[in-house]
C-alpha positions as CSV (number, residue, x, y, z in Angstrom):
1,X,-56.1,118.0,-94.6
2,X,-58.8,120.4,-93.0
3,X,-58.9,123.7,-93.5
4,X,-60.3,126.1,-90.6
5,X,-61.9,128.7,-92.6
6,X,-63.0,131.4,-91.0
7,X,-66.7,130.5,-91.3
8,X,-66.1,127.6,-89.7
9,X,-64.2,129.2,-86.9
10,X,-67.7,131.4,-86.8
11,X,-69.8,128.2,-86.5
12,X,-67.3,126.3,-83.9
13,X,-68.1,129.4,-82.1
14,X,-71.6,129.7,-82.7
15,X,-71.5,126.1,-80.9
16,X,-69.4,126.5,-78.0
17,X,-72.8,128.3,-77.0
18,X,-74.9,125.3,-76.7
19,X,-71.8,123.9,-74.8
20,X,-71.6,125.9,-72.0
21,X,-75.7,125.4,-71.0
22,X,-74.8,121.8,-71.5
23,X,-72.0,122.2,-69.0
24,X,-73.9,123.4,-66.3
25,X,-76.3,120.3,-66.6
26,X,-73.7,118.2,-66.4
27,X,-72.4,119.6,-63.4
28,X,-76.0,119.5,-62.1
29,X,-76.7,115.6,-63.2
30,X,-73.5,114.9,-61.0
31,X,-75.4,116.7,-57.6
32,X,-78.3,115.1,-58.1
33,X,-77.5,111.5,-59.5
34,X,-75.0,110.6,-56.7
35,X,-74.4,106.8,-56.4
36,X,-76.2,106.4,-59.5
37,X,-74.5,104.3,-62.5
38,X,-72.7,107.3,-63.6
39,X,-71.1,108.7,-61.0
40,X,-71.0,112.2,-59.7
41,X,-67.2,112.6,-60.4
42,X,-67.6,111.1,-64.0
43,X,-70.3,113.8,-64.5
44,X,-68.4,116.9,-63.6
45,X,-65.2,115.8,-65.4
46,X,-67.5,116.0,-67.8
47,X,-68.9,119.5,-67.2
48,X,-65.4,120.8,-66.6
49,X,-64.3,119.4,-70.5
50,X,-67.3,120.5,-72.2
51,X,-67.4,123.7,-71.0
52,X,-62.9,124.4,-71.9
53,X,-63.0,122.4,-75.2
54,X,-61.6,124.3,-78.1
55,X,-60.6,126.6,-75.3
56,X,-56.9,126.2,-76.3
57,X,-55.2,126.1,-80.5
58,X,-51.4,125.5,-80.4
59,X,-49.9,126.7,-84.0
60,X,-47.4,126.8,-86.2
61,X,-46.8,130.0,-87.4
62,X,-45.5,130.8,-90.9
63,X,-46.1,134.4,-91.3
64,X,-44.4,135.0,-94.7
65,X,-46.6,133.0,-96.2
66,X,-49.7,133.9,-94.3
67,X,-50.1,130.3,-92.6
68,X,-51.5,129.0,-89.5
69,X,-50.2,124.9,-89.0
70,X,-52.3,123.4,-86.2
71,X,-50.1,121.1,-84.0
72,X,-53.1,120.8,-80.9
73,X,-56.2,121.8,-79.9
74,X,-57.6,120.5,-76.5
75,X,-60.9,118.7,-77.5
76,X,-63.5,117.0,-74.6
77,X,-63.3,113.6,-77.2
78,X,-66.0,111.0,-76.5
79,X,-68.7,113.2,-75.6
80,X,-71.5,112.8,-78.5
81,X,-73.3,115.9,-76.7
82,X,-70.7,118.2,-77.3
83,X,-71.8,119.6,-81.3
84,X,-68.1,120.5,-82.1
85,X,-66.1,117.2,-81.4
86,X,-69.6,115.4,-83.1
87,X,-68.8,117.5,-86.4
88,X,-65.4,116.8,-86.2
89,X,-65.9,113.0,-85.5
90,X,-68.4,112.9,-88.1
91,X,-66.3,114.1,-90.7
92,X,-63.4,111.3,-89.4
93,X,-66.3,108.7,-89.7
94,X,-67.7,109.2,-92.6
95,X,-63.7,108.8,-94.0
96,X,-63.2,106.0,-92.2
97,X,-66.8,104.3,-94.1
98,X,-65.3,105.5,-97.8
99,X,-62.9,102.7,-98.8
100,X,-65.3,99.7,-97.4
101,X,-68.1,101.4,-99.0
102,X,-66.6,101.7,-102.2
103,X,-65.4,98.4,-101.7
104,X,-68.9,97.0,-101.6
105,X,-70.0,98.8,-104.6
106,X,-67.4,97.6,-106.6
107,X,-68.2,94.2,-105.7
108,X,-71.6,95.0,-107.1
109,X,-73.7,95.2,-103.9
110,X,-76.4,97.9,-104.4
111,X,-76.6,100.1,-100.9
112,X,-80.5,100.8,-99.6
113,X,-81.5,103.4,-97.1
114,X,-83.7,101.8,-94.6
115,X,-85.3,103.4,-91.9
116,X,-86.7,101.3,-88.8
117,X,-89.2,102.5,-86.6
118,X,-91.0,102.3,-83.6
119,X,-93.8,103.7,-80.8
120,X,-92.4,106.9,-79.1
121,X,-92.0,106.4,-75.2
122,X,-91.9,108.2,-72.3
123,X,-88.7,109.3,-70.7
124,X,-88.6,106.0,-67.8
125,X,-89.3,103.6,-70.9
126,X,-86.1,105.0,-73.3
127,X,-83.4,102.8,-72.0
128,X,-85.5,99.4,-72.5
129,X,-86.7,100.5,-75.8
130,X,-83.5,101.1,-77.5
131,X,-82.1,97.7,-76.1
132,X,-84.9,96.2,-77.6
133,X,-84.8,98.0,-80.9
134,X,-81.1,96.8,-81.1
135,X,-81.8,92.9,-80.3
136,X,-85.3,93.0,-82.8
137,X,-82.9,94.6,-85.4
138,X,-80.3,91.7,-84.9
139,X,-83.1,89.3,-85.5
140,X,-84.3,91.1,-88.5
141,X,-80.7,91.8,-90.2
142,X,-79.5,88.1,-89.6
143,X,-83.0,86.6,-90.3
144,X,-82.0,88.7,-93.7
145,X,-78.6,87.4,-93.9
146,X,-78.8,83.6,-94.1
147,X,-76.5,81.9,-94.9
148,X,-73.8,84.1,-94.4
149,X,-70.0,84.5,-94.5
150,X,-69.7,83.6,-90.4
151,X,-70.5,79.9,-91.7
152,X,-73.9,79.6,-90.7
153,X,-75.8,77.1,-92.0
154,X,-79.5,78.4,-91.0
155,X,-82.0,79.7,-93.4
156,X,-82.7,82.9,-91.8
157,X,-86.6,83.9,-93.0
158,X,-87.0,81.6,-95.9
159,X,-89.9,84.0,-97.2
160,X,-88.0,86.6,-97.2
161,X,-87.9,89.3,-100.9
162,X,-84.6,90.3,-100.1
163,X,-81.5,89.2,-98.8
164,X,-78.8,91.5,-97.2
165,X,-75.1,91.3,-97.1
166,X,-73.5,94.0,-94.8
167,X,-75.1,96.6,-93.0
168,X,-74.8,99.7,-91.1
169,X,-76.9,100.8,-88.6
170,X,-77.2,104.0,-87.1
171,X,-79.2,105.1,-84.1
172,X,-81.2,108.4,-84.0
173,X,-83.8,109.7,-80.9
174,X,-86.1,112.3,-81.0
175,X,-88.2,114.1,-78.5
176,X,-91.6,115.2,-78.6
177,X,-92.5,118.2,-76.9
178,X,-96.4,118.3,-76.8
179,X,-96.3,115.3,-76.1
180,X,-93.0,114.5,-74.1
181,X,-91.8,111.7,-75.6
182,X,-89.1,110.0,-77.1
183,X,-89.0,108.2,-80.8
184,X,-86.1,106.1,-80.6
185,X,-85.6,104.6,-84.5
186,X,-82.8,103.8,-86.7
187,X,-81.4,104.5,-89.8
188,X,-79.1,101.9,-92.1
189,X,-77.0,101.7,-95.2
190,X,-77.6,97.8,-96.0
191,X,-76.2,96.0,-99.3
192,X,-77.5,93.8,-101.4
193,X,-75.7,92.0,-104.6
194,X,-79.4,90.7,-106.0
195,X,-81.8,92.8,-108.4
196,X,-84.8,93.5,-107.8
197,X,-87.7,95.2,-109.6
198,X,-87.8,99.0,-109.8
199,X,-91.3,98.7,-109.2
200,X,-90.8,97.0,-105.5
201,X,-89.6,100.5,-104.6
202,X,-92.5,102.9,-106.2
203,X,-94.4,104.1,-103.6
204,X,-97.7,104.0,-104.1
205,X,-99.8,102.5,-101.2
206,X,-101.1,105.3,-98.8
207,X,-100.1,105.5,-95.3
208,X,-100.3,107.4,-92.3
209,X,-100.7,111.6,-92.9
210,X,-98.1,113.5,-92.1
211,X,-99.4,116.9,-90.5
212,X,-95.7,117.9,-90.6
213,X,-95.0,117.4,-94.3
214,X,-99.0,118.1,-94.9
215,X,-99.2,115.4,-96.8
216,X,-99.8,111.4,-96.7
217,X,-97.1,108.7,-96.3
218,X,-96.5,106.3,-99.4
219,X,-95.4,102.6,-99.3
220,X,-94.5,100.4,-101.6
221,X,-94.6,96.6,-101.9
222,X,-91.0,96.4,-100.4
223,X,-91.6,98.6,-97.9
224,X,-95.2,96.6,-96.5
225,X,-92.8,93.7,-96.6
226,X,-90.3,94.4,-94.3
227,X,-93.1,96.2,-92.0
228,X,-94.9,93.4,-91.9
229,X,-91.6,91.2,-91.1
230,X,-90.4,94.1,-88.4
231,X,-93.8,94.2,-87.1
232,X,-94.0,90.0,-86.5
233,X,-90.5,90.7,-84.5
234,X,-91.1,93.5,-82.7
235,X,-94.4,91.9,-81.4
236,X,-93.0,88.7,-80.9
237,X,-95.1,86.7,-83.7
238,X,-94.0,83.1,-84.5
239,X,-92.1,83.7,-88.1
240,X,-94.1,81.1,-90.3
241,X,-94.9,81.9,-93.7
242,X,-98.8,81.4,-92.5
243,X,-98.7,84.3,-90.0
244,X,-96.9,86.5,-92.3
245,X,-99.8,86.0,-94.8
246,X,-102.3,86.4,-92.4
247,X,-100.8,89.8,-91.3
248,X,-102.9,93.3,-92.8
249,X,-100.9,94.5,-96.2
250,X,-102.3,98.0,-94.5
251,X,-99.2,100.2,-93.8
252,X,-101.7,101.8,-90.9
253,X,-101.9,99.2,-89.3
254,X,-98.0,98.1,-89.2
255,X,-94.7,99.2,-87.7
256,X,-92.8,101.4,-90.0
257,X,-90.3,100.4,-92.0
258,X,-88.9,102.8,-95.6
259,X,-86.6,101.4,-97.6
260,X,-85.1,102.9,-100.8
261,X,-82.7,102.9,-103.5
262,X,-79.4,105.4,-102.4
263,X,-76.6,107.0,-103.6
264,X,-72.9,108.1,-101.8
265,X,-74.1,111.0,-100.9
266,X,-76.8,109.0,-98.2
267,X,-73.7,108.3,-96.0
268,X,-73.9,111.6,-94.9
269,X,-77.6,111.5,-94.4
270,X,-77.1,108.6,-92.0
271,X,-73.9,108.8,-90.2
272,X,-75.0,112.5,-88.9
273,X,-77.9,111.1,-86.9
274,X,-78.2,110.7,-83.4
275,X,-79.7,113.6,-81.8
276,X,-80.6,117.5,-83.0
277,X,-79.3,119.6,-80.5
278,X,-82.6,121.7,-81.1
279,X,-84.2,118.9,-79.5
280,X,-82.0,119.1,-76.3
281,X,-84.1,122.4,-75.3
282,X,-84.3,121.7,-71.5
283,X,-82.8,119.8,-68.3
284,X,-85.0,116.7,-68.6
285,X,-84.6,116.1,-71.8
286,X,-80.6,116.4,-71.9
287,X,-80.7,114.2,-67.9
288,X,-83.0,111.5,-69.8
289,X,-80.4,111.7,-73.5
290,X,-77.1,111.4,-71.3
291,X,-78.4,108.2,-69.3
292,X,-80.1,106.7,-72.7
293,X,-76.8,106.8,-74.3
294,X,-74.6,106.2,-71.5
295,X,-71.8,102.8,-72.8
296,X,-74.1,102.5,-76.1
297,X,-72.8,101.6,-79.5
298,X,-74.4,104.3,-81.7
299,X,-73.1,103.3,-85.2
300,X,-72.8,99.8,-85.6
301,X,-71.8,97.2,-88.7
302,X,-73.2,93.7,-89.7
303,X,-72.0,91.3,-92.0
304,X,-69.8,92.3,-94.3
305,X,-69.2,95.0,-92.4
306,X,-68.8,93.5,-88.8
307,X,-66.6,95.4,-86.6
308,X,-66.3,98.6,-89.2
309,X,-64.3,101.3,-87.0
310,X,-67.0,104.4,-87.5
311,X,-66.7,105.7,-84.3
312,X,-63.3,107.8,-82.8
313,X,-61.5,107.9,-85.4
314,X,-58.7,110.1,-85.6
315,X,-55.5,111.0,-87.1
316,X,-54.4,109.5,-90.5
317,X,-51.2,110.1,-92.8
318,X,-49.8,114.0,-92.3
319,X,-49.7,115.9,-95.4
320,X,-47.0,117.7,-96.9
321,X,-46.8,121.5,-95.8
322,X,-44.1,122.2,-98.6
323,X,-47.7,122.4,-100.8
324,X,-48.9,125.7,-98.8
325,X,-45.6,127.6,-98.1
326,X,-44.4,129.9,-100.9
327,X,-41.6,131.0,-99.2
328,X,-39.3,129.1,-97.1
329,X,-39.1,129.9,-93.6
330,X,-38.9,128.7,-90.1
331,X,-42.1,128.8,-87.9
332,X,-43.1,130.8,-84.8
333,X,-44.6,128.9,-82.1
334,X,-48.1,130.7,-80.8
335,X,-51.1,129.5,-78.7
336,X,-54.6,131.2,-78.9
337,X,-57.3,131.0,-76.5
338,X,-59.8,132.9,-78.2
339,X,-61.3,131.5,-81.7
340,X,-62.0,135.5,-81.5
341,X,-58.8,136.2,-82.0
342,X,-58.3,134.1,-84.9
343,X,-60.8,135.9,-86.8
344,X,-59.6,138.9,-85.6
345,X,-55.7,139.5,-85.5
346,X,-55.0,136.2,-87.9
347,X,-58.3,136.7,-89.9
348,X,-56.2,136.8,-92.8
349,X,-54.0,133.5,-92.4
350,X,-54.7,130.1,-94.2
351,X,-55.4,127.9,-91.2
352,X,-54.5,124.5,-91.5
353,X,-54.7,120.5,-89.8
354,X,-53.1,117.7,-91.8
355,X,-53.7,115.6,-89.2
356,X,-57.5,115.6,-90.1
357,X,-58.8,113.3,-92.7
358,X,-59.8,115.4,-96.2
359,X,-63.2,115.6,-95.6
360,X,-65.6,119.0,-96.5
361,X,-66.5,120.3,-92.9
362,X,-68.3,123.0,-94.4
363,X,-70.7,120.7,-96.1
364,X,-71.9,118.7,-93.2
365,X,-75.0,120.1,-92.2
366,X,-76.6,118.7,-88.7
C-alpha cells in the first residue's frame, strides 16, 4: 500500500515541471532526428505522454470516512526521463530486490558497494563508452566468479583477493558542464560468502584530490586491487599474474575502482542512480541522454542473481480496504485532473493505492 500524502502530491507536482521542458525536446528530437534509429513518430508519442502523465486520477470515493481509493492514474511508463514514473518505479524495484537480497544474506553472503569508473567523454563518444563499460565489467564480474553455478569449469583470475557470487549492477551518467562531458560509471551491490580482513577495506593510501569534496581521495589495499585488475581490462592488458605485478600500486595512476563494506540501506543508494535531472539542464545534453540510453538495460543482475526482475515492476497482492474504513459505506466514483485539486477540495482525505508495493515514497531522495 502507498499512501499519496499530500507532500507528495506537492512534489509529483513540483516534477511535472521538469516534465513539460522535457516534452517539448522530445517533440523537437522527433523534427530534427527524422530517419534516425528512433523515429520521429516514436519521439512525439513520447512528448505527447510525458507531457499528460499524472494528468488524469480515477478514485474511489468513501467520503464518510474521509478516503480517497485509487483505481487509475494514466502514467507515460517506460520513460526513465520522466522523474515521477522513475520514483514510482524505483520504489517497485527496490521491492522487487528485498526477498533475493535477504535471501543472500541469510545464506551468509556479505553485500559490498563497488563503484566502477572511467574517463569522461565527449557527447559523440557516449554510446561506445557505455557498451564498453558493460562488456569490460562482464569480464571483470565473471573473471570474479569462477567457477560458478552456470557449470563452468574455468578459473576466472586465478590471482584474484576476492571472489564474487551475485551481483547487481547499476548504471549512472553524469555531465560536466565546464567541461562538456560525460562520466559514464557504475555502481554494484556484489556478494561474497568469504571473509576477509577488515583492514583490506581501511582506506589509507592517498589518491586523486577532490576539489569538490576539498579533500583527497583514500584507497585501500582492496580497492588498488581491483583498480589495478579493472585497469588491465579496460586497457586491454594480457591478465597474467606478471603484468598484474608489474602494474603501479599508485591509485593516480589507475582507473578507479571503491569498494566497501554495506548495509540494506545501500540498495537505495544504488538502485536510484542513473541520471540527476539537475544535470539534464539544456537540449544537448537531454538529445545526447535519450540516444545514450535508447534499448539499454540500466539495472542488471549476475550470478546469483542472473535475470533479477528490477526494472517495470508493477502491481503486487491488493490490500484489504476494510483496514482504512470506519464506517461502512458504498463508494462514489470521481476523476481529477488537477493534483491541485487534491490538495485543495480533498486536502483532507487519506489517499490511498494498494496496488503499489509498501514501500516509503517519501524517503527516496534522488
Amino acid at each position: 500500500m502507498m499512501e499519496y500524502t499530500n507532500e507528495i502530491l506537492e512534489d509529483i507536482q513540483a516534477k511535472k515541471v521538469v516534465n513539460t521542458q522535457f516534452s517539448k525536446w522530445y517533440w523537437k528530437m522527433g523534427i530534427d532526428l527524422k530517419g534516425e534509429k528512433i523515429t520521429s513518430d516514436r519521439l512525439q508519442k513520447k512528448s505527447e505522454k510525458i507531457n499528460d502523465c499524472l494528468n488524469l486520477w480515477a478514485w474511489d470515493v468513501y467520503s464518510k470516512n474521509k478516503v480517497m481509493d485509487l483505481v487509475k492514474v494514466n502514467r507515460c511508463y517506460n520513460n526513465r526521463f520522466c522523474p515521477n514514473c522513475r520514483k514510482l518505479d524505483l520504489a517497485k524495484s527496490i521491492h522487487s530486490f528485498q526477498k533475493p537480497f535477504k535471501k543472500l544474506i541469510d545464506e551468509g553472503k556479505n553485500p559490498y558497494l563497488v563503484t566502477l569508473t572511467v574517463r569522461n567523454v565527449v557527447a559523440e563518444d557516449l554510446n561506445e563508452a557505455i557498451q564498453k563499460l558493460y562488456k569490460d565489467f562482464y569480464k571483470l564480474f565473471t573473471g570474479l566468479n569462477r567457477p560458478n553455478s552456470h557449470g563452468s569449469t574455468r578459473p576466472g583470475i586465478r590471482f584474484r583477493e576476492i571472489n564474487f557470487e551475485a551481483c547487481l549492477k547499476v548504471l549512472e551518467i553524469t555531465y560536466n558542464k565546464r567541461k562538456r562531458t560525460f562520466h559514464p560509471h557504475l555502481h554494484c551491490i556484489m556478494f561474497s560468502s568469504a571473509k576477509y580482513e577488515i583492514n583490506d577495506y581501511r582506506k589509507y593510501v592517498q589518491g586523486h584530490y577532490s576539489f569538490k569534496r576539498e579533500s583527497y581521495n583514500y584507497h585501500s589495499k582492496m580497492d588498488i586491487h581491483l583498480q589495478k585488475l579493472w585497469t588491465m581490462i579496460n586497457l586491454k592488458i594480457r591478465m597474467t599474474e606478471k603484468n598484474f605485478e608489474d602494474m603501479s600500486n599508485d591509485p593516480k595512476q589507475l582507473m578507479q575502482v571503491d569498494i566497501r563494506e554495506m548495509d540494506e540501506k545501500g540498495i537505495y543508494e544504488v538502485l536510484k542512480y542513473t541520471f540527476k535531472d539537475t544535470d539534464i539542464s539544456n537540449y544537448f545534453v537531454f538529445e545526447t541522454m535519450v540516444n545514450a540510453l535508447n534499448n539499454r538495460r540500466i539495472r542488471q543482475g549476475y550470478g546469483e542473481l542472473y535475470n533479477l526482475k528490477t526494472e517495470d515492476v508493477y502491481e503486487g497482492e491488493i490490500q484489504s480496504l476494510e483496514e482504512f474504513l470506519d464506517i461502512k459505506e458504498n463508494p462514489s466514483s470521481l476523476v481529477t485532473r488537477e493534483i491541485n485539486e487534491l490538495l485543495t477540495t480533498y486536502k483532507d482525505f487519506k489517499k490511498i493505492s494498494r496496488f503499489t508495493p509498501s514501500i516509503e515514497y517519501s524517503n527516496i531522495i534522488e
